[in-house]
N, CA, C, O and CB atoms as a CASP TS submission, in Angstrom:
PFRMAT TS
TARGET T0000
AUTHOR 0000-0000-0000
METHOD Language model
MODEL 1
PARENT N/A
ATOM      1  N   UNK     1      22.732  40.641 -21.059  1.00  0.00           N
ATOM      2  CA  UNK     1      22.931  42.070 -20.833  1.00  0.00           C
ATOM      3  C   UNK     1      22.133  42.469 -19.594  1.00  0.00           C
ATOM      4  O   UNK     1      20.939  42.167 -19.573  1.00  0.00           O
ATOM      5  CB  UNK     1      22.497  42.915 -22.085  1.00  0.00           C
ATOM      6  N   UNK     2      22.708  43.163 -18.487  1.00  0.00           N
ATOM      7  CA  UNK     2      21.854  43.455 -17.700  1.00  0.00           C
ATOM      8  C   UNK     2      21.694  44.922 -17.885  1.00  0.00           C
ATOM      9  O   UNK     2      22.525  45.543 -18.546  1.00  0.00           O
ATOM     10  CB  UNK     2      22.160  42.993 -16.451  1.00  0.00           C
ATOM     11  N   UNK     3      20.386  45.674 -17.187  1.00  0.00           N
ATOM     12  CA  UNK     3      20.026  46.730 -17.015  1.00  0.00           C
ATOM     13  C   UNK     3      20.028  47.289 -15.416  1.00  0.00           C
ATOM     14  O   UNK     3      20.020  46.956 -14.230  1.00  0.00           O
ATOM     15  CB  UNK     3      18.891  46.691 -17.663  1.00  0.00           C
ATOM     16  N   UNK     4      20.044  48.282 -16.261  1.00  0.00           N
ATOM     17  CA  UNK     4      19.902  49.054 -14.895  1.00  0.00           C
ATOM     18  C   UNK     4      19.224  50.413 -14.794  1.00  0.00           C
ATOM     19  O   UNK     4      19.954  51.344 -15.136  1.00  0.00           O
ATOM     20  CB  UNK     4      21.223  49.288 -14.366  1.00  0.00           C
ATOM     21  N   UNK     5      18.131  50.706 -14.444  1.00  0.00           N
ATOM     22  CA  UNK     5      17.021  51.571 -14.002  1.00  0.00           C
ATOM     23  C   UNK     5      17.226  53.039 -13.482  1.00  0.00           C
ATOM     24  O   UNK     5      16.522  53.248 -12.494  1.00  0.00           O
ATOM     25  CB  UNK     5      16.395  50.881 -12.979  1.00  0.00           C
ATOM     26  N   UNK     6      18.000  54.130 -13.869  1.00  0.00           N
ATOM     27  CA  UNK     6      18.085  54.840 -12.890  1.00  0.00           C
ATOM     28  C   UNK     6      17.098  56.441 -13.203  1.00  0.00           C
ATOM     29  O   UNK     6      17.147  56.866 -14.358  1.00  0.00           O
ATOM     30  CB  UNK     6      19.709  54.926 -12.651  1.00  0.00           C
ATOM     31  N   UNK     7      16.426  57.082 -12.372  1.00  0.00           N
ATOM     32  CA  UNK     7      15.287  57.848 -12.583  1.00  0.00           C
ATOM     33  C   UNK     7      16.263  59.229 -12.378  1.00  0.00           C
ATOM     34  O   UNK     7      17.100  59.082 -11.488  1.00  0.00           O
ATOM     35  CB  UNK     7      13.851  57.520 -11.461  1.00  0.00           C
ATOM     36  N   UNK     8      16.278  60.241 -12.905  1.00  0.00           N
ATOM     37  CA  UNK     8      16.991  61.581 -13.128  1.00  0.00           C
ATOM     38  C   UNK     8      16.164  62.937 -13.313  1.00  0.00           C
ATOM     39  O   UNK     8      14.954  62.742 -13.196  1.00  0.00           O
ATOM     40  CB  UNK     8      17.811  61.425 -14.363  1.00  0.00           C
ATOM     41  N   UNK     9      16.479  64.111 -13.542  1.00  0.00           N
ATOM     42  CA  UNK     9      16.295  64.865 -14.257  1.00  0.00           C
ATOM     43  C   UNK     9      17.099  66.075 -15.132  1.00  0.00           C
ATOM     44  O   UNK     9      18.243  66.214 -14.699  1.00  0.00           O
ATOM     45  CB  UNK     9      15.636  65.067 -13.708  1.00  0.00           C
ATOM     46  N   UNK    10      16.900  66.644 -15.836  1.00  0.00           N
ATOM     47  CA  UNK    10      17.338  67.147 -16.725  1.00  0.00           C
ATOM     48  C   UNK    10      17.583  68.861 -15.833  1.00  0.00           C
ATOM     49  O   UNK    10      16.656  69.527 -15.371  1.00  0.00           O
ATOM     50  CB  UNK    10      16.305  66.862 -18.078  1.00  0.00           C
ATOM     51  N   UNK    11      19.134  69.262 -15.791  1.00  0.00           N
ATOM     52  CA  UNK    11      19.351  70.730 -15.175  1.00  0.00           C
ATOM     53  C   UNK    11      20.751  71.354 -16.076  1.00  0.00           C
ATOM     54  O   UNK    11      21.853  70.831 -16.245  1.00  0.00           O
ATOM     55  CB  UNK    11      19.711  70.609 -13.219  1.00  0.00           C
ATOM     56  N   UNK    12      20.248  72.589 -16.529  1.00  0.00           N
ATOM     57  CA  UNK    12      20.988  73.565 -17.165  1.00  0.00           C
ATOM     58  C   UNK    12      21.569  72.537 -18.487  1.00  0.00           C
ATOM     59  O   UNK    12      22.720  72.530 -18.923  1.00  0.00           O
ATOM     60  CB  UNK    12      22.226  74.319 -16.037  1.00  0.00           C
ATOM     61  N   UNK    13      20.501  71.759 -18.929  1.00  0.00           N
ATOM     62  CA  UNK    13      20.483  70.755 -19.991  1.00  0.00           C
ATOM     63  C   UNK    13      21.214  69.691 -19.864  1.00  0.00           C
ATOM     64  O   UNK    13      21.498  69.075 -20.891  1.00  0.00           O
ATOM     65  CB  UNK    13      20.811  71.210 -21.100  1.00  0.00           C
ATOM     66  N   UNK    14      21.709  69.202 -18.534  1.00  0.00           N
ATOM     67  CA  UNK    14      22.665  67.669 -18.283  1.00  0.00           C
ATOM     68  C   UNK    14      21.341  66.887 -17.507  1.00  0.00           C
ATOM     69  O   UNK    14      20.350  67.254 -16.876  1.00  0.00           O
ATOM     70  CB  UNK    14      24.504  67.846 -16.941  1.00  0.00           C
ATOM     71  N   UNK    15      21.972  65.515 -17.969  1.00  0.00           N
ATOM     72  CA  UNK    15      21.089  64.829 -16.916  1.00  0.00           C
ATOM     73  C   UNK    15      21.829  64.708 -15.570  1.00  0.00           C
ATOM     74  O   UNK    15      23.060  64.688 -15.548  1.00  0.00           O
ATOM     75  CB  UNK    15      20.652  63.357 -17.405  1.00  0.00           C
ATOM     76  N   UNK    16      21.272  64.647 -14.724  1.00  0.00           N
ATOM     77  CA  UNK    16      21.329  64.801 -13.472  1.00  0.00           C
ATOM     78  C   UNK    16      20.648  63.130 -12.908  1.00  0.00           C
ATOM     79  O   UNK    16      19.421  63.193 -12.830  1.00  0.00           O
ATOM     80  CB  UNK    16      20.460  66.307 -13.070  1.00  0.00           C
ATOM     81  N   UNK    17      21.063  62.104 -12.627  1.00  0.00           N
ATOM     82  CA  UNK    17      20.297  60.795 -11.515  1.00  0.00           C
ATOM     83  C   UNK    17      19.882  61.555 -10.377  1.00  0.00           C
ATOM     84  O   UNK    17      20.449  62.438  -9.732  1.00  0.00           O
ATOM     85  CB  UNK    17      21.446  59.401 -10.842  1.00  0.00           C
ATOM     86  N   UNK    18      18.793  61.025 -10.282  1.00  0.00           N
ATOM     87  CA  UNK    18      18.386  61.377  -8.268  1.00  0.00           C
ATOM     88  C   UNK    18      19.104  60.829  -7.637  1.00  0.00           C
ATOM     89  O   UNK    18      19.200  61.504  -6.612  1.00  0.00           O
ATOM     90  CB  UNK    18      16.993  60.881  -7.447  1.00  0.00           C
ATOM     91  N   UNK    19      19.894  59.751  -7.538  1.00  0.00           N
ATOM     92  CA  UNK    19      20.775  58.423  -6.991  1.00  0.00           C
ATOM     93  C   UNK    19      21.747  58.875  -7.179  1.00  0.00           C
ATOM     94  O   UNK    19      21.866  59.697  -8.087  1.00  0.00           O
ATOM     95  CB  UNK    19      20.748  57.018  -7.563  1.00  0.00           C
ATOM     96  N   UNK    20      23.156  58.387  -6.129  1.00  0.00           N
ATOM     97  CA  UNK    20      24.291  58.529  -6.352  1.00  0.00           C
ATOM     98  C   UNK    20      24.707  57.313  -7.369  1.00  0.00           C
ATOM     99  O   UNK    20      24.622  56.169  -6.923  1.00  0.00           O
ATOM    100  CB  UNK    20      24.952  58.649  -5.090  1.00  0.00           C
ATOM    101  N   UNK    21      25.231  57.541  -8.950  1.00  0.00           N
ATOM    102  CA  UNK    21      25.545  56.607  -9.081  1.00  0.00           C
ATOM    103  C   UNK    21      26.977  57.117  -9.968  1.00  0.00           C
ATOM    104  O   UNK    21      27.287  58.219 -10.421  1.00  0.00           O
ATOM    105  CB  UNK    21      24.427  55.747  -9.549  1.00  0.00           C
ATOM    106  N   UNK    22      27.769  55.611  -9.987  1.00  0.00           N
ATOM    107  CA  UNK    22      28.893  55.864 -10.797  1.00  0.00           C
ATOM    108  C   UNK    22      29.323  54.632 -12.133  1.00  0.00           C
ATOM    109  O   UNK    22      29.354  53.407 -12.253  1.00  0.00           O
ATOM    110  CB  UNK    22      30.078  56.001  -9.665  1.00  0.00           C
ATOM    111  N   UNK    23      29.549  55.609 -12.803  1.00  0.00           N
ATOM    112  CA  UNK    23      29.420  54.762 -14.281  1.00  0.00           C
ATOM    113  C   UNK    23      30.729  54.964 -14.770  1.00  0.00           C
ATOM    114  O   UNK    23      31.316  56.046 -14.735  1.00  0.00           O
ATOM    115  CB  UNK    23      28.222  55.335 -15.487  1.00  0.00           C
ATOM    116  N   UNK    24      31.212  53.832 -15.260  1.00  0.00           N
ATOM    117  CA  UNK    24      32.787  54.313 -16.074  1.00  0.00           C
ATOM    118  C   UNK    24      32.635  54.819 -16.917  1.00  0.00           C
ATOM    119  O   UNK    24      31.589  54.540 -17.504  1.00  0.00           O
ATOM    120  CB  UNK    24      33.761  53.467 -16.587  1.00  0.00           C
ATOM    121  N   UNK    25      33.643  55.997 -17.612  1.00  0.00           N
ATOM    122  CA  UNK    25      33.668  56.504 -18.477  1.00  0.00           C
ATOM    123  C   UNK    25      33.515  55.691 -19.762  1.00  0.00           C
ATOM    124  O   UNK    25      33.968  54.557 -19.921  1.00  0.00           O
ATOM    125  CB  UNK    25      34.556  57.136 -18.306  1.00  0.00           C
ATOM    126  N   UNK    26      32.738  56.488 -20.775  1.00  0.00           N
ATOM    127  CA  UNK    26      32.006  56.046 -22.256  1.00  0.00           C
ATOM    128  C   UNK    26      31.322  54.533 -22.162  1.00  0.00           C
ATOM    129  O   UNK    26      31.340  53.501 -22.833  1.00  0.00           O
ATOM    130  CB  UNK    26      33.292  55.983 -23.617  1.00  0.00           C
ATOM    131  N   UNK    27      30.850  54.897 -21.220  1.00  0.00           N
ATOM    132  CA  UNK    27      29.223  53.893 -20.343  1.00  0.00           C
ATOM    133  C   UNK    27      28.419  54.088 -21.791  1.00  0.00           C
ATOM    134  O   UNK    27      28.546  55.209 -22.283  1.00  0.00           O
ATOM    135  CB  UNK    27      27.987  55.001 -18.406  1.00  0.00           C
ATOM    136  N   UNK    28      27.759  53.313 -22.391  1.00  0.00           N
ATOM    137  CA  UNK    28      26.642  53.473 -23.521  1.00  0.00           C
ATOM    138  C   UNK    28      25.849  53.422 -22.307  1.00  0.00           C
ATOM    139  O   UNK    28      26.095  52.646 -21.384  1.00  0.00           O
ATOM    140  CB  UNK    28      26.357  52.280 -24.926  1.00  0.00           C
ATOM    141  N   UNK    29      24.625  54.492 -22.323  1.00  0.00           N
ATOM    142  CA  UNK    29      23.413  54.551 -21.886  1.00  0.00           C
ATOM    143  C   UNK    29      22.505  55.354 -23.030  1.00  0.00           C
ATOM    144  O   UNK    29      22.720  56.147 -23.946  1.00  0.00           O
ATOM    145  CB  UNK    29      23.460  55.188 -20.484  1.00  0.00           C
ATOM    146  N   UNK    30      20.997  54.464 -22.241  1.00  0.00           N
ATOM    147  CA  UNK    30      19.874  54.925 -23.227  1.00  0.00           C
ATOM    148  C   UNK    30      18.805  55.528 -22.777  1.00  0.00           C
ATOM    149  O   UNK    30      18.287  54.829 -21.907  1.00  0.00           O
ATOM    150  CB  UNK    30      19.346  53.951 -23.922  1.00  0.00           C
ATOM    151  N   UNK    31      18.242  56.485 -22.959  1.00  0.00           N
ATOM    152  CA  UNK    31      17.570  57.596 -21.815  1.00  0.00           C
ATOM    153  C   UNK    31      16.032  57.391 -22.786  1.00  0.00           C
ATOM    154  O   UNK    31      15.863  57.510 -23.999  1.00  0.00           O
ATOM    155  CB  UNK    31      18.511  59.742 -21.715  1.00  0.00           C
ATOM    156  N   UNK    32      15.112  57.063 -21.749  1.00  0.00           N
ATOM    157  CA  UNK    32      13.944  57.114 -22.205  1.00  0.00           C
ATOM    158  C   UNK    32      13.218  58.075 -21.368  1.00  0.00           C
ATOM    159  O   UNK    32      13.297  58.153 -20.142  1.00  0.00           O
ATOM    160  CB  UNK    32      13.392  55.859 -22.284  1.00  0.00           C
ATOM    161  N   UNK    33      12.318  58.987 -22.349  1.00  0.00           N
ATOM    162  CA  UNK    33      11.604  60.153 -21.688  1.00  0.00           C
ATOM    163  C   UNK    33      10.343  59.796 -21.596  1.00  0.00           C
ATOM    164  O   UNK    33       9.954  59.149 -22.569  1.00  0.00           O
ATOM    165  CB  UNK    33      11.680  61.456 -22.367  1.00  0.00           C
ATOM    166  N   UNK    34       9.398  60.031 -20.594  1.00  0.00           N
ATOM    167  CA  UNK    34       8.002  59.491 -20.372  1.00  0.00           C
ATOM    168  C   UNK    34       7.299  60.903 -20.082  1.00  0.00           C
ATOM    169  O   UNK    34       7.718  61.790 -19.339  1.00  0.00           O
ATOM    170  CB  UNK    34       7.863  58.276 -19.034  1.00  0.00           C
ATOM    171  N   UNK    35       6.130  60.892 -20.849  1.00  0.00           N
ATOM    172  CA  UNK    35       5.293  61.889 -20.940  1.00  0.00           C
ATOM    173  C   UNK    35       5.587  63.355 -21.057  1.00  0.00           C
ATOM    174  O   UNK    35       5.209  64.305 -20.373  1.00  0.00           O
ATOM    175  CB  UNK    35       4.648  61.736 -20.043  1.00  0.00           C
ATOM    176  N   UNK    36       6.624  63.255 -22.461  1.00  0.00           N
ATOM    177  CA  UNK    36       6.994  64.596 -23.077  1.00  0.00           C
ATOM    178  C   UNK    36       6.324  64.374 -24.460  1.00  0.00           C
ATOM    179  O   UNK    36       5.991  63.396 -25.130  1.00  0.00           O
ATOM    180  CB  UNK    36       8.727  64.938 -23.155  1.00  0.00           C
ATOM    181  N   UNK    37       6.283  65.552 -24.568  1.00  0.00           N
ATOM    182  CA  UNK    37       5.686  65.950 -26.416  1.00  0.00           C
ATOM    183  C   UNK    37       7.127  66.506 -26.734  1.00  0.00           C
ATOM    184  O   UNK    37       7.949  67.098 -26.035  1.00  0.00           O
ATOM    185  CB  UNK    37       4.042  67.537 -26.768  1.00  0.00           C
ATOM    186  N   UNK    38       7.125  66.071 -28.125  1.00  0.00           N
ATOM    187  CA  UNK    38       8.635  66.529 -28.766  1.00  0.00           C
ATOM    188  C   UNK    38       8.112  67.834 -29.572  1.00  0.00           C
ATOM    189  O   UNK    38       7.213  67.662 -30.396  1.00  0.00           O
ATOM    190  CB  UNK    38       9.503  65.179 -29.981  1.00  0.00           C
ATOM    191  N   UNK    39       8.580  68.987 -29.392  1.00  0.00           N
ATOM    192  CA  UNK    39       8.616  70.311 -29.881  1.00  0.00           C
ATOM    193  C   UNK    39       8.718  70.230 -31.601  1.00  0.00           C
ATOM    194  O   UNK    39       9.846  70.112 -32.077  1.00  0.00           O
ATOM    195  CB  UNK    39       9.932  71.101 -29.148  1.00  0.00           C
ATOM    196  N   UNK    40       7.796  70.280 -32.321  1.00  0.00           N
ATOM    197  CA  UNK    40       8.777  69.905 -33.758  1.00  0.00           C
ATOM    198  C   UNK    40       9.507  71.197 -34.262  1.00  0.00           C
ATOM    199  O   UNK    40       8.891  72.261 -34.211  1.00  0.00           O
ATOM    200  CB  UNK    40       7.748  69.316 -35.201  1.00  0.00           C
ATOM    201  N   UNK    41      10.523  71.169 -34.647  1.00  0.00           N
ATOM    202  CA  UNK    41      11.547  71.716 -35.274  1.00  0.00           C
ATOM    203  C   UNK    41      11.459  72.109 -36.324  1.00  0.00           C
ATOM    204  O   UNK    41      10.951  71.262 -37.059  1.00  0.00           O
ATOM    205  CB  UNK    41      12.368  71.155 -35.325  1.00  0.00           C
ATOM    206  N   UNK    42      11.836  73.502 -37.081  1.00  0.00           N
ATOM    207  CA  UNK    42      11.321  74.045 -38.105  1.00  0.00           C
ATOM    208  C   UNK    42      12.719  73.570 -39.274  1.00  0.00           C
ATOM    209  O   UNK    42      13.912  73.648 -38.985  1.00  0.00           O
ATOM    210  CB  UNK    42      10.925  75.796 -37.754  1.00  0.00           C
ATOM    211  N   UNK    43      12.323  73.234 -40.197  1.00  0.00           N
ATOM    212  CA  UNK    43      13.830  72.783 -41.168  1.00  0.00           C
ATOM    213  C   UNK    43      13.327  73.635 -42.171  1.00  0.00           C
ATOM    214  O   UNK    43      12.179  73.741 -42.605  1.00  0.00           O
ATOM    215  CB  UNK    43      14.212  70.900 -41.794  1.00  0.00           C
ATOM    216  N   UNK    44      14.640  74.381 -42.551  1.00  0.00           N
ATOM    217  CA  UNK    44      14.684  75.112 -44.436  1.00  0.00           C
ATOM    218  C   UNK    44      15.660  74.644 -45.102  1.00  0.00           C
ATOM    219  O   UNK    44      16.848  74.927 -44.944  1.00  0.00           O
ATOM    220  CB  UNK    44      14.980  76.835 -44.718  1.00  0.00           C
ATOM    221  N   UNK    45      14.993  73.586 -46.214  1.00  0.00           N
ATOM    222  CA  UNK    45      15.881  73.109 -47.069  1.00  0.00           C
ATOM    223  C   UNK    45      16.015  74.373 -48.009  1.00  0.00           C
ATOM    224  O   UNK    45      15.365  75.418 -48.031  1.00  0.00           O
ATOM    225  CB  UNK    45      15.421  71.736 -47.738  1.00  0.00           C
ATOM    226  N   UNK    46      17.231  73.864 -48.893  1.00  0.00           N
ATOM    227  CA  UNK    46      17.505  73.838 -49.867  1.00  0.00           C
ATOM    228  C   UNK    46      16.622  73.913 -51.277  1.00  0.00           C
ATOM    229  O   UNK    46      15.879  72.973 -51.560  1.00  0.00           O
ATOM    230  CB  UNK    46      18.075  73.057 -49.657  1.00  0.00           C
ATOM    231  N   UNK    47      16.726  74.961 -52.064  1.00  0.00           N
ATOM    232  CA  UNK    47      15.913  74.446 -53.391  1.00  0.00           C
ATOM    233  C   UNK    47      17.251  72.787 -54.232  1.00  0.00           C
ATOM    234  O   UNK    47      18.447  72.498 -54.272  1.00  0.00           O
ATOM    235  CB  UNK    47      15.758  76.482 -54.877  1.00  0.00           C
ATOM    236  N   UNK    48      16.057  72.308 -54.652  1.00  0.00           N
ATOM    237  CA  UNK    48      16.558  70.912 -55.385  1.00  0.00           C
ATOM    238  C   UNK    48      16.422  71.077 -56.937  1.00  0.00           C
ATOM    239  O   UNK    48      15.391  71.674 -57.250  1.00  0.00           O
ATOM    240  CB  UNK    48      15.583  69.520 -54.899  1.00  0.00           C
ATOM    241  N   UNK    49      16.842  70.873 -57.489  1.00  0.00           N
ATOM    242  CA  UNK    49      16.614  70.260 -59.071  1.00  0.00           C
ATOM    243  C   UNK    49      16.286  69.135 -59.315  1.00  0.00           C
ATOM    244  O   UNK    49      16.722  68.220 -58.618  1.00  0.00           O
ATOM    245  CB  UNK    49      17.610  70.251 -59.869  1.00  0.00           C
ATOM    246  N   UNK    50      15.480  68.909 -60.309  1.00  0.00           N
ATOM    247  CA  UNK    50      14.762  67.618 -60.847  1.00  0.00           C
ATOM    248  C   UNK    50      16.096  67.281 -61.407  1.00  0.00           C
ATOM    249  O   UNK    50      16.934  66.604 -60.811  1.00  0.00           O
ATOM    250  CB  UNK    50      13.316  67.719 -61.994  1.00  0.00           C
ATOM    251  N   UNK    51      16.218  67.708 -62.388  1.00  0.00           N
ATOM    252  CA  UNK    51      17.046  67.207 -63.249  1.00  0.00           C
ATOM    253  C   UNK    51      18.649  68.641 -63.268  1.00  0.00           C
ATOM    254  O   UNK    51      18.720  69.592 -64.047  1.00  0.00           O
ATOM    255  CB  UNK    51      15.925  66.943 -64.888  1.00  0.00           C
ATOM    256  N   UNK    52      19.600  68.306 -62.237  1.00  0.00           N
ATOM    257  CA  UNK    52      20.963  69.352 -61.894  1.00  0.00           C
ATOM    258  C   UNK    52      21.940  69.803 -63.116  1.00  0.00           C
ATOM    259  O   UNK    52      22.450  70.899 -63.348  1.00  0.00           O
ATOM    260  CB  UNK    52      22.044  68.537 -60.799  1.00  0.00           C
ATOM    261  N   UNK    53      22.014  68.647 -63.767  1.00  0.00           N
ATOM    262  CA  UNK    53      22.565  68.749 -65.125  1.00  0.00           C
ATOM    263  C   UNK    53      22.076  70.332 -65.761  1.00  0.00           C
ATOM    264  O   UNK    53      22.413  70.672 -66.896  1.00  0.00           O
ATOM    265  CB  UNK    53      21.928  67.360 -66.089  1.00  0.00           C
TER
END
């Protein structure tokens, strides 16, 4: 498998490459972010039952 390196940034929430590059359509790529903190996200479950019956 080869790789390939390309450095970007993120505008009006798309990634954007600094590089001209061209990728065929439904390209699997894998985007690694370096020196972000992930925002945590507030979740409201559901009440559960022990026993639903």
């Amino acid at each position: 498998m080869a790789i390939l390196t390309v450095e970007g940034i993120v505008e009006n929430g798309q990634i954007r490459p600094r590089d001209q590059v061209v990728l065929p359509e439904h390209t699997k790529v894998y985007v690694v972010i370096p020196d972000v903190e992930a925002v945590p996200t507030a979740h409201a479950y559901g009440p559960r039952l022990v026993h639903p019956e």
